[in-house]
N, C-alpha and C positions, 0 to 999 in steps of 0.2 A: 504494500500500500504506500501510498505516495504521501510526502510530507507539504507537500504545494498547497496551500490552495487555491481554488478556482477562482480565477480572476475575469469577471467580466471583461469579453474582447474590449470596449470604451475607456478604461481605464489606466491599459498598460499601452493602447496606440499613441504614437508621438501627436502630437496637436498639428494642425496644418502651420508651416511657417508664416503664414499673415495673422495667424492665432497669439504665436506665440510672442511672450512677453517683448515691448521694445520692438514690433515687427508692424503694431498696429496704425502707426500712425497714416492719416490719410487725408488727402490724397499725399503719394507718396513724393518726396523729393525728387526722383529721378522722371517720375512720368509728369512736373512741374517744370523740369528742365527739358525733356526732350519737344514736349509740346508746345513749348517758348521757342527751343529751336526751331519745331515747325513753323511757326508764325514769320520769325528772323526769315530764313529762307525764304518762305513765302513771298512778303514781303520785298523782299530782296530780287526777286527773280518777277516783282510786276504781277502777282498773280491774285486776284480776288478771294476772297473766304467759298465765294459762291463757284466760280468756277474748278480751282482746288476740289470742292466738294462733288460738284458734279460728275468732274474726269475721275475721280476713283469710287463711287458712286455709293456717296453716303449724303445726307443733307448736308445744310449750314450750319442747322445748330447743332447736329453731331460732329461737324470737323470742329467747333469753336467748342465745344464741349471737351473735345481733343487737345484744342491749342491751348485753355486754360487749366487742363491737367484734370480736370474734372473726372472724364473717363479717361481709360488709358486702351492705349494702343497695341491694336493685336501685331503681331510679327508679319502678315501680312498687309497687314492696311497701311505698316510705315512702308514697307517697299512699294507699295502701289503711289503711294504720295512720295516718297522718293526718285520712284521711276518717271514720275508727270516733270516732278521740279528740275529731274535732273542731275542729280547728287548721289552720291554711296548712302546706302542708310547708315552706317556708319558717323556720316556726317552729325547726325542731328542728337549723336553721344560724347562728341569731340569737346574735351572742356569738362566734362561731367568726372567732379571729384570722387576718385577711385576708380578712373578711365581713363590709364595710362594714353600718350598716342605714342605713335610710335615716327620714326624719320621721314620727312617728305609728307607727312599729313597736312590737310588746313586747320591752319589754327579755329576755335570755336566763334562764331560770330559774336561780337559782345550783346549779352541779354540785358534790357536793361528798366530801368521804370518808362521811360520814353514809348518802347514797345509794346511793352505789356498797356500803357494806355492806347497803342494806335490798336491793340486787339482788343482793346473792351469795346462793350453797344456804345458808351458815351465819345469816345476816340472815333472810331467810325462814324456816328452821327453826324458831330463836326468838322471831320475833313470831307462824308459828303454836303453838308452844307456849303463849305468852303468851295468846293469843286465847282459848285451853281452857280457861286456868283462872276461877274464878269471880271478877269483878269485883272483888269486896273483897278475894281476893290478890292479884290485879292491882296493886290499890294499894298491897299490904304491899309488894311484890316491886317497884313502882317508887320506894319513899318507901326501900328497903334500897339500892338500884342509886345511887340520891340520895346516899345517905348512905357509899355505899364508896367514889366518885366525887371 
């Protein structure tokens, strides 16, 4: 006879690592940094929230859901958004503390509050407002932002 006893299987299974202590925090740092990168790139490469979303065929508010770290990103959905923008997926980790690069890489695009406001509703709002008006108030309205600044 056995000296063990019976231990419900629940008890002695390891805990999921997102369970586990120190694991929980959310949304996670890294899918806050890669989805910053998506935005950077984006951005950088001239490319709408809307059509971004289109060409790898998820909506707006789930790519911006994505770029604010919200949800995070499957293994596939970054190459598909990679492949559009044009970039290694690897890019959109480059920078990301405990992500060595290694020689000949690009350096990480600087992340920064500036961007993070061009990807919020209220950043978008007002650059397309901006965009509407006629060019020479364009320039009134940036030489006044200049000047209260």
């Amino acid at each position: 006879m056995s000296n063990f006893r019976k231990v419900p299987r629940t008890e002695w299974q390891p805990r999921p690592l997102h369970l586990q202590a120190g694991a929980g925090e959310w949304p996670h740092a890294a899918d806050l940094y890669v989805g910053r990168q998506v935005t950077a790139v984006r951005l950088q490469s001239d490319v709408t929230q809307a059509e971004l979303a289109r060409a790898v065929g998820v909506s707006p508010q789930q790519l911006q859901k994505y770029e604010n770290g919200k949800n995070r990103i499957s293994a596939s959905m970054l190459f598909e958004i990679a492949t559009f923008l044009g970039v290694p997926v690897g890019r959109f980790f480059q920078g990301l503390p405990g992500n060595a690069t290694q020689k000949g890489e690009l350096a990480a695009l600087p992340v920064d509050e500036r961007i993070t406001f061009l990807a919020s509703s209220e950043g978008r709002r007002l650059i397309e407002g901006v965009m509407r008006l006629h060019p020479r108030t364009r320039r009134r309205v940036s030489a006044l932002i200049a000047a209260l600044g």
